[in-house]
TIDO-648078 format. One line per field, with one value per residue (C-alpha): residue number from 1; residue in three letters; x, y, z. Coordinates in pm, whole numbers. Layout:
N
seq: c(NUM | ...)
type: c(Ala | ...)
east: c(X | ...)
north: c(Y | ...)
up: c(Z | ...)
END
This chain:
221
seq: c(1 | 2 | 3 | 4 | 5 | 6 | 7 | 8 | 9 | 10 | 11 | 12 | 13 | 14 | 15 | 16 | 17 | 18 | 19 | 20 | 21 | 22 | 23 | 24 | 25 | 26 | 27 | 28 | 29 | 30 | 31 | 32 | 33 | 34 | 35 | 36 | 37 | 38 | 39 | 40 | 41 | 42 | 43 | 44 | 45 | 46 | 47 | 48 | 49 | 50 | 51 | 52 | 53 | 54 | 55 | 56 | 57 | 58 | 59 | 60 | 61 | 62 | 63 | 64 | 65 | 66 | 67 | 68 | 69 | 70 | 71 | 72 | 73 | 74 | 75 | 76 | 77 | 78 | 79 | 80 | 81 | 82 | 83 | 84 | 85 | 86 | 87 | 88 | 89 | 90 | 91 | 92 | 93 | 94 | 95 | 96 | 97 | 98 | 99 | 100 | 101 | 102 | 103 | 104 | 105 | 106 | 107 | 108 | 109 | 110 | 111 | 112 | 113 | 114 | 115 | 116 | 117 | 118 | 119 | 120 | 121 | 122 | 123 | 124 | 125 | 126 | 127 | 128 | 129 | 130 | 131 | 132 | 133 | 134 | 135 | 136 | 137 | 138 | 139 | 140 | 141 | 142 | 143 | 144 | 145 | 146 | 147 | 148 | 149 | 150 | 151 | 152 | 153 | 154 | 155 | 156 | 157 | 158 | 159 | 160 | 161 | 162 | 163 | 164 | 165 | 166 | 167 | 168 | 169 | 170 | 171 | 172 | 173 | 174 | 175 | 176 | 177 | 178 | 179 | 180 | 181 | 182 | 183 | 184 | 185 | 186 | 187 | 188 | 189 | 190 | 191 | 192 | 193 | 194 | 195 | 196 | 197 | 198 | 199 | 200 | 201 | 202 | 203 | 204 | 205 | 206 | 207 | 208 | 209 | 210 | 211 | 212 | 213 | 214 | 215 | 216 | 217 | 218 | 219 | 220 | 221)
type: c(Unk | Unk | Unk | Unk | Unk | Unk | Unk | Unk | Unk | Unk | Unk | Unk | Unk | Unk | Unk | Unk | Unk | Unk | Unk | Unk | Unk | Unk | Unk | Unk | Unk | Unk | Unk | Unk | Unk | Unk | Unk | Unk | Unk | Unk | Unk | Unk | Unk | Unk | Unk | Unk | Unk | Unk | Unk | Unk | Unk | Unk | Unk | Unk | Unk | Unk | Unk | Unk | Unk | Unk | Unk | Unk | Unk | Unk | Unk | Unk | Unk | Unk | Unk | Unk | Unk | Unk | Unk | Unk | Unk | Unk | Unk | Unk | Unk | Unk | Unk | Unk | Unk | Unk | Unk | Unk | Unk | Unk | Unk | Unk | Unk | Unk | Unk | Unk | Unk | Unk | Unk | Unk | Unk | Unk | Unk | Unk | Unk | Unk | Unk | Unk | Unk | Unk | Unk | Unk | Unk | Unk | Unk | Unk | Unk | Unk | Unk | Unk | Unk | Unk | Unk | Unk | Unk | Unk | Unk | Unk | Unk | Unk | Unk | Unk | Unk | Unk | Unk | Unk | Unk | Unk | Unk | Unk | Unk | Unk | Unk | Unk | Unk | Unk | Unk | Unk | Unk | Unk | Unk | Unk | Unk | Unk | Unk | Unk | Unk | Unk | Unk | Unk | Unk | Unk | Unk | Unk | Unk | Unk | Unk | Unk | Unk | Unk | Unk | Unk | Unk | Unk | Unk | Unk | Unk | Unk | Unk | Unk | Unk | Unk | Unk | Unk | Unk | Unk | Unk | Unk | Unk | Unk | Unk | Unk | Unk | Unk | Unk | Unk | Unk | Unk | Unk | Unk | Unk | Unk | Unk | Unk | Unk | Unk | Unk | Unk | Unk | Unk | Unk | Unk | Unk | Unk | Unk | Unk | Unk | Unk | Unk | Unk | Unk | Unk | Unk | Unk | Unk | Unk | Unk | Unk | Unk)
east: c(16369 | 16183 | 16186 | 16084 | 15744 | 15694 | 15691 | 15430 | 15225 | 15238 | 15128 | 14844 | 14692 | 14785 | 14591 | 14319 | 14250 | 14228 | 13965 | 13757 | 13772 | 13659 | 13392 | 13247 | 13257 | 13057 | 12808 | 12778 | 12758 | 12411 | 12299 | 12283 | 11942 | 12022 | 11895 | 11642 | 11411 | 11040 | 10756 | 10822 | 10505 | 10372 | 10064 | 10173 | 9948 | 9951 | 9826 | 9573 | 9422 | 9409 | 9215 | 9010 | 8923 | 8894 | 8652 | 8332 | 8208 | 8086 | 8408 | 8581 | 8275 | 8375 | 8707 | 8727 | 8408 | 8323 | 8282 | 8544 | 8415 | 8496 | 8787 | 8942 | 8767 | 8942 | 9253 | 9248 | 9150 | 9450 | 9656 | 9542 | 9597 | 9952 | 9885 | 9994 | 10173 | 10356 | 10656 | 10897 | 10752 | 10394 | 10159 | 9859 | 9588 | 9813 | 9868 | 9478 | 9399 | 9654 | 9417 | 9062 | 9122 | 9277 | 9025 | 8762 | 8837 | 9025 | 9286 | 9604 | 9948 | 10086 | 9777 | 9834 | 10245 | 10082 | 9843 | 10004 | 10373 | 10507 | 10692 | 10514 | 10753 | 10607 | 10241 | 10253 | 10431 | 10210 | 9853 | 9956 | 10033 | 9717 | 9532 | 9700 | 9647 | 9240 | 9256 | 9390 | 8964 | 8843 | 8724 | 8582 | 8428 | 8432 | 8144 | 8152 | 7814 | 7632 | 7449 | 7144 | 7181 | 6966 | 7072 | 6995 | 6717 | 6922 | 7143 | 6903 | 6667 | 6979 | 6900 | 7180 | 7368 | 7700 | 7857 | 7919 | 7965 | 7620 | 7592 | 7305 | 7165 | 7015 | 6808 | 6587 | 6611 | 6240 | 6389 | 6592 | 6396 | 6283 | 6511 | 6835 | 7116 | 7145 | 7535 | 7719 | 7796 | 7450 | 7658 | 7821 | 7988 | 7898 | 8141 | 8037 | 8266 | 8418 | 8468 | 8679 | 9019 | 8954 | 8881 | 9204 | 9364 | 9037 | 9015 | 9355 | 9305 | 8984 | 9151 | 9459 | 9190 | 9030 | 9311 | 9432 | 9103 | 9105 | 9489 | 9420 | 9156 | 9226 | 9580 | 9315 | 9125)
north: c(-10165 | -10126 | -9696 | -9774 | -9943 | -9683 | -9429 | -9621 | -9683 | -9319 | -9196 | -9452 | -9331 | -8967 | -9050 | -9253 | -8944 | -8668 | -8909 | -8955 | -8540 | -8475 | -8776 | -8557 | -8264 | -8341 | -8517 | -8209 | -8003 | -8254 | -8180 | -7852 | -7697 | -7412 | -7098 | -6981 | -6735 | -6838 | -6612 | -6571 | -6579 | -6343 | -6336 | -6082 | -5954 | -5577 | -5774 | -5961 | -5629 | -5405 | -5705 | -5728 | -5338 | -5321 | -5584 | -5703 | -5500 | -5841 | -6028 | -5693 | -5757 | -6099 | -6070 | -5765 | -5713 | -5408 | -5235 | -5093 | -4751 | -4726 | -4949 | -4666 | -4362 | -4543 | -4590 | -4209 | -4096 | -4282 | -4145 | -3817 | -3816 | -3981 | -4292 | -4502 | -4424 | -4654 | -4839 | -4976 | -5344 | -5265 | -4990 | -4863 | -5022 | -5374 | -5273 | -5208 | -5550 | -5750 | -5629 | -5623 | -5970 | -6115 | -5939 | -6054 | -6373 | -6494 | -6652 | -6808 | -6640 | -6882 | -6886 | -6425 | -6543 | -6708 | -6532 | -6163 | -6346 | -6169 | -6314 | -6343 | -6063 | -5810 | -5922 | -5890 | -5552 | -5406 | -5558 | -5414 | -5059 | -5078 | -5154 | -4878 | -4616 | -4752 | -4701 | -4362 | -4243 | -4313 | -4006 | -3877 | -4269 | -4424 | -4458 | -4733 | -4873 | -4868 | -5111 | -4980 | -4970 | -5201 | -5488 | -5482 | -5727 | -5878 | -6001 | -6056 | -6273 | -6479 | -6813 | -6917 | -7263 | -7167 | -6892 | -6537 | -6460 | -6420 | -6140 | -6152 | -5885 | -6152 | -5850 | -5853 | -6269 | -6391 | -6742 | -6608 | -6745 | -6543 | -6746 | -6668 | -6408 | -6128 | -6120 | -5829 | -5781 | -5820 | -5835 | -6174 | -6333 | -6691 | -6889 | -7220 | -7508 | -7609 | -7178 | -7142 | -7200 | -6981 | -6697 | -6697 | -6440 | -6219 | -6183 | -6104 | -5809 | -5730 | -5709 | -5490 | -5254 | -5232 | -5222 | -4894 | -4733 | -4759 | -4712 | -4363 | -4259 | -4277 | -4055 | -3761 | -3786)
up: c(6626 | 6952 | 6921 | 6577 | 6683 | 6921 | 6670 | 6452 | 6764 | 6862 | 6521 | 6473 | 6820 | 6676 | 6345 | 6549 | 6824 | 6521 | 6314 | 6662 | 6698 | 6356 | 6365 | 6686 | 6564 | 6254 | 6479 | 6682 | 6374 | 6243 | 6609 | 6583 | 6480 | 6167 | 6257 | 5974 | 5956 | 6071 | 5943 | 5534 | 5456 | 5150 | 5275 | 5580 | 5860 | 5656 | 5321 | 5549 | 5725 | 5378 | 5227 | 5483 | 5538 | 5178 | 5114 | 5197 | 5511 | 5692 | 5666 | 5831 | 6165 | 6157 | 6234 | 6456 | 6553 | 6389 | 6042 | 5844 | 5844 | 6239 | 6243 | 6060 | 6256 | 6577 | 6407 | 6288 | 6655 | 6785 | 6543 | 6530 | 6986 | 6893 | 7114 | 6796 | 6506 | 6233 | 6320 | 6042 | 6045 | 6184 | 6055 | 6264 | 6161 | 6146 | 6523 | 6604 | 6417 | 6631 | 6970 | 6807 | 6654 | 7014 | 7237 | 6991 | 6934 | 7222 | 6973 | 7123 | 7089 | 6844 | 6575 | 6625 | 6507 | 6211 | 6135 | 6112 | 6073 | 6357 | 6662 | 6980 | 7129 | 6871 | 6914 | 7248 | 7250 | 7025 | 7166 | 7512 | 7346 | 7213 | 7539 | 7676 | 7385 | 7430 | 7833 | 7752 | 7556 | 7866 | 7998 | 7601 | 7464 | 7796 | 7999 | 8288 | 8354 | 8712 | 8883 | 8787 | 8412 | 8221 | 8021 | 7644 | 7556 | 7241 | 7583 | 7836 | 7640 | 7394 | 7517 | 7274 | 7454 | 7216 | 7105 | 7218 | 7617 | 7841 | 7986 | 8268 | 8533 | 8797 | 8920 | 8600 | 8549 | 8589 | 8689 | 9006 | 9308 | 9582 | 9837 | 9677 | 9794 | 9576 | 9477 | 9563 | 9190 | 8986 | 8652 | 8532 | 8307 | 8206 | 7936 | 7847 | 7960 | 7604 | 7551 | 7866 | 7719 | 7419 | 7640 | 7814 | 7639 | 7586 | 7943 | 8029 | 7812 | 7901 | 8261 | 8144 | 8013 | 8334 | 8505 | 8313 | 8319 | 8714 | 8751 | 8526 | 8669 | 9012 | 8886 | 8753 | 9094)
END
């Protein structure tokens, strides 16, 4: 009688233990985030750019800063010196659209995922190529300017509080006083305080442009 209660007590704990396991494992199982694909967008970065290019010439400025007739002469000059070419996901001018619309707009790295429904891995990979393809006209479209090269008047005289960066040459400012020390570098660049964190990413390319213009040039020297 006694072995026989054993037995039932050893197969209730038996029965009890493989209920607990399976009760985990299906908790574990609701835990656990389903891997799915992210950016499924229709309305791709490719779609995006040919609309763009191919509509209205002002909505192609606004967005990358220039028209659409030389977005495409600089994409066909890149092309043409092989610093770009297509890739399977990302065609040329999708590529020089990713760096004229961060470098012009100073966008975060998460609205560029969105936006051309790409990850960040491939924005980023293809932005930099572009920088460097860029760097690479240097010595043909190019020209650096000197300390004694005038600022345009549409720059010098924007008295604009918002918008765009200022550019100012403080040797040609009528309100610099007499009294003050001359910086070393006459050319600066202003933001305005609520801008700052928008140009966070602008200037980090604007710096790996630089960066490979001097690095290149000092090579061919």
């Amino acid at each position: 009688m006694r072995e026989a209660i054993l037995e039932e007590n050893a197969m209730f704990l038996a029965i009890s233990e493989i209920l607990m396991s399976s009760t985990m494992d299906e908790d574990e199982e609701d835990t656990t985030p389903i891997p799915r694909p992210m950016h499924i967008s229709r309305h791709t970065g490719h779609v995006w750019v040919h609309k763009v290019l191919h509509g209205h010439e002002r909505r192609c400025y606004n967005m990358f800063r220039m028209h659409p007739s030389i977005f495409l002469k600089l994409r066909d000059i890149l092309v043409e010196r092989e610093l770009i070419r297509d890739s399977r996901y990302v065609t040329t001018s999708e590529q020089l659209a990713m760096f004229l619309y961060a470098m012009g707009h100073g966008v975060a790295t998460g609205a560029m995922c969105e936006h051309f429904q790409h990850s960040s891995e491939t924005i980023s990979y293809y932005v930099n190529r572009v920088i460097k393809a860029i760097a690479l006209l240097r010595f043909t479209y190019i020209v650096l300017p000197s300390e004694t090269d005038p600022v345009h008047p549409r720059i010098r005289h924007d008295d604009r509080e918002h918008g765009e960066d200022y550019y100012f040459n403080l040797r040609q400012m009528d309100n610099v006083e007499e009294d003050d020390d001359t910086p070393d570098n006459p050319n600066l660049v202003v933001t305005p305080p609520e801008m700052q964190a928008g140009e966070i990413l602008r200037t980090q390319i604007a710096t790996q442009i630089w960066g490979c213009i001097g690095v290149q040039s000092g090579d061919k020297n």
